[in-house]
C-alpha positions in Angstrom: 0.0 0.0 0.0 1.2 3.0 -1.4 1.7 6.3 1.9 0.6 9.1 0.4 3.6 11.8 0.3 2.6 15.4 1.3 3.8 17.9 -1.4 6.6 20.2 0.3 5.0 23.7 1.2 6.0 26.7 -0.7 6.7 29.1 2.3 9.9 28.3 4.3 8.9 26.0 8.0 9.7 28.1 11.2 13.0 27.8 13.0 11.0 26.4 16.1 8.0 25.9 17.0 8.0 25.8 21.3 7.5 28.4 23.8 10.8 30.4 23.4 10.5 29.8 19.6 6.7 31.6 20.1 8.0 34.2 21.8 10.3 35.4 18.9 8.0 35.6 16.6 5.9 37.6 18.2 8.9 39.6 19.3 9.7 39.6 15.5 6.2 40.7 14.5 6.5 43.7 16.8 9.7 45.0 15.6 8.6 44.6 12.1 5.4 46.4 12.6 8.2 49.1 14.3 10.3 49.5 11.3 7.5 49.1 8.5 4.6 51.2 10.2 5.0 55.0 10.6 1.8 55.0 12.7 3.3 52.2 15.0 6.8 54.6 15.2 4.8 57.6 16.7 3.1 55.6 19.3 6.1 54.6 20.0 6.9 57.9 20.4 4.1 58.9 21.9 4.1 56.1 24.8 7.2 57.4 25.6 6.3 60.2 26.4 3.7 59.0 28.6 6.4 57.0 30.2 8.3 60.3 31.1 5.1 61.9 32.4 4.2 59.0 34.6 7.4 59.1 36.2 8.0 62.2 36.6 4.5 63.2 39.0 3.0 60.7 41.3 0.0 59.6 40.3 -2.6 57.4 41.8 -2.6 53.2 41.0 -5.9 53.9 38.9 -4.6 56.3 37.0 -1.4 54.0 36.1 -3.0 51.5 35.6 -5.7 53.4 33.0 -2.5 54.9 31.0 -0.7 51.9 30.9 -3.5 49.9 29.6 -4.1 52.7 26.8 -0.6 52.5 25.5 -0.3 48.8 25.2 -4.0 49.1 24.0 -3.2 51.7 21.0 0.1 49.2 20.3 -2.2 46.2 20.1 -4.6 48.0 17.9 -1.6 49.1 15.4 -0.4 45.5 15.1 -3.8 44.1 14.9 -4.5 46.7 12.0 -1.1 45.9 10.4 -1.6 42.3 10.0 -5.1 43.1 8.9 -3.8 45.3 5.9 -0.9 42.3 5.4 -4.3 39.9 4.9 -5.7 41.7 2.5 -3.1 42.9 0.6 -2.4 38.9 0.4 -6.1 37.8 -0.6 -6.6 41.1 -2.9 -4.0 41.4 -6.0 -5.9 44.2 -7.5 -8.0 47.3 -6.4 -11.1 46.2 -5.0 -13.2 48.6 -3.1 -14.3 46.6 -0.3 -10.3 45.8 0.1 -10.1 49.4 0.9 -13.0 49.5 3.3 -11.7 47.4 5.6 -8.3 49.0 6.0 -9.9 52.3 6.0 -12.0 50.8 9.4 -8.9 48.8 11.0 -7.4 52.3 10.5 -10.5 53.9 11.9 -10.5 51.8 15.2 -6.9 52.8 15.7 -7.6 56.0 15.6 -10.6 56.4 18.0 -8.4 54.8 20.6 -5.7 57.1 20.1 -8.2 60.2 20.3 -9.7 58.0 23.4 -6.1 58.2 25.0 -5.5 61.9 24.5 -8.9 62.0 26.1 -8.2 60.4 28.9 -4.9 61.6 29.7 -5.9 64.9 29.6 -8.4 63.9 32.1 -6.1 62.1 34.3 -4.2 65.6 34.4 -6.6 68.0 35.1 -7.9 66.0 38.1 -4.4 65.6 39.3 -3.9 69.4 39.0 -3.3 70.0 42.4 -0.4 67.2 42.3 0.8 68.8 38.7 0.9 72.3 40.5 3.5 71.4 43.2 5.2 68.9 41.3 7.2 71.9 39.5 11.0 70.9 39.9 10.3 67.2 39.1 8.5 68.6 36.0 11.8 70.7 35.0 13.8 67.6 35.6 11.6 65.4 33.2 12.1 67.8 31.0 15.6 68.7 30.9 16.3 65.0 30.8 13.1 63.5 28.9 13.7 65.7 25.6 17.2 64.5 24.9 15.6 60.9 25.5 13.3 61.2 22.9 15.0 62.8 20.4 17.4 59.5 20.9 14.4 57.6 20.5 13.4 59.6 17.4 16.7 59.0 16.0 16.4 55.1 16.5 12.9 54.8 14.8 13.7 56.8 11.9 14.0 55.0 8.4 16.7 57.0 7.1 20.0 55.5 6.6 22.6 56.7 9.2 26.1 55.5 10.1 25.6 52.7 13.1 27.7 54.7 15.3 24.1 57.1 15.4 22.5 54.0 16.5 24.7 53.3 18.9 24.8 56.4 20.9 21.4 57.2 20.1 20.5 53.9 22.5 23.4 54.2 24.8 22.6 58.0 25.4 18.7 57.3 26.1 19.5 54.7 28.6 21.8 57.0 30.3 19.5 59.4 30.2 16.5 56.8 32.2 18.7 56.0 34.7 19.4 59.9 35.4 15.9 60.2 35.4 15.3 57.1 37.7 17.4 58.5 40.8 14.6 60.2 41.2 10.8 58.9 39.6 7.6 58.7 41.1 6.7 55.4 39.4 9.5 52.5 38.6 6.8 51.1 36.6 6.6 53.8 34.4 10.5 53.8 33.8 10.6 50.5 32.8 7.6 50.7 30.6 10.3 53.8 29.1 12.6 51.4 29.5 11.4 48.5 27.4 10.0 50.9 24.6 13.8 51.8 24.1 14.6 48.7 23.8 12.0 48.3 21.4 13.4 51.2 19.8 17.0 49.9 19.3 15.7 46.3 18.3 13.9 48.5 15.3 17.1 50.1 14.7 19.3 46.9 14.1 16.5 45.2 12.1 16.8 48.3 9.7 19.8 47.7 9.3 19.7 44.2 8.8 17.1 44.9 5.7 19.2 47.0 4.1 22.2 45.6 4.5 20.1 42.3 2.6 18.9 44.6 0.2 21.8 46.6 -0.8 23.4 42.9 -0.9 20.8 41.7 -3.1 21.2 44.4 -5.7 24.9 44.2 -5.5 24.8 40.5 -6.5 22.2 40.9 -9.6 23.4 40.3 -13.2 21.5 43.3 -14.0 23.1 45.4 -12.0 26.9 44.2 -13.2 29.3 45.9 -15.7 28.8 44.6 -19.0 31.8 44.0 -21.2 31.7 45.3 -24.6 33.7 43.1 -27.1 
């Protein structure tokens, strides 16, 4: 009796398939969504920010809790709606209207969280005022030392091509610059939520670089792109 023999699949197999092998890809899909999504780059951006704020004046567990849910929220969403655009972009290889609906709504939802978190951290503020108010030097502090840190983070995220020693300080410099500012936060939790988007941040950075350096190989090593003799 004759087994039948499973055709071999077209798409390359995963390096692993366990736990720690699960975990890198989603780590993977992350930093791709990073380097491939503006939208994803300046949350990013954004819930650093937050980050800095949340350290820098005590606020109540609620409200850390509330703005730390929104950020991972928003980055959820972004992924969610970046994989949804992948799907359709795979099932539709022409124009198709309804193809453009539904990224126009996955787009939509993104966005009415991200208004929904302005929302609410403005809220969260203006009942804190009082806390805000007298919270002036640690304010000054944040931002003498939160700017600098996001400007590194800005300089990670960015697509353009840059020598690696940018890179390199860019992270190095923005962790120096959270552990200034951890000597003296109101919230660990919200450094290392600062602290992990960095890292985030300068795993984008190297996969960037990775790409390109593939791609510039790629082009190097195509007949079409070689000196042709003349006789």
């Amino acid at each position: 009796m004759n087994v039948p023999v499973r055709p071999p699949s077209a798409f390359p197999p995963r390096r692993g398939s366990g736990l720690f092998a699960s975990f890198g890809h989603a780590w993977a899909g992350l930093i791709h969504t990073v380097v491939h999504q503006r939208n994803m780059r300046v949350h990013l951006i954004s819930g650093v920010l937050v980050g800095l704020v949340g350290s820098g004046i005590p606020l109540g567990l609620a409200e850390k809790v509330t703005l730390i849910f929104c950020v991972l929220l928003i980055f959820f969403a972004e992924i969610l709606n970046s994989a949804l655009e992948h799907l359709v972009d795979l099932a539709v290889q022409q124009f198709d209207e309804k193809a453009r609906l539904a990224k126009d709504a996955a787009a939509a939802g993104v966005l009415v969280l991200a208004l929904g978190t302005v929302v609410i951290f403005a809220a969260i503020l203006v009942s804190n005022w009082e806390t805000v108010r007298t919270s002036t030097d640690a304010i000054v502090r944040q931002v003498k030392l939160g700017l600098p840190l996001t400007a590194c983070v800005i300089a990670l995220v960015l697509p353009h091509r840059r020598p690696v020693a940018v890179d390199v300080a860019a992270f190095v410099g923005a962790f120096v610059l959270l552990a200034l500012l951890a000597l003296g936060t109101a919230s660990m939790v919200f450094s290392a939520l600062t602290g992990g988007l960095i890292v985030v941040a300068g795993a984008a950075a190297y996969q960037r670089r990775r790409e390109q350096r593939s791609s510039a190989s790629v082009t190097t090593d195509s007949p079409v792109s070689g000196n042709k003799k003349t006789g």
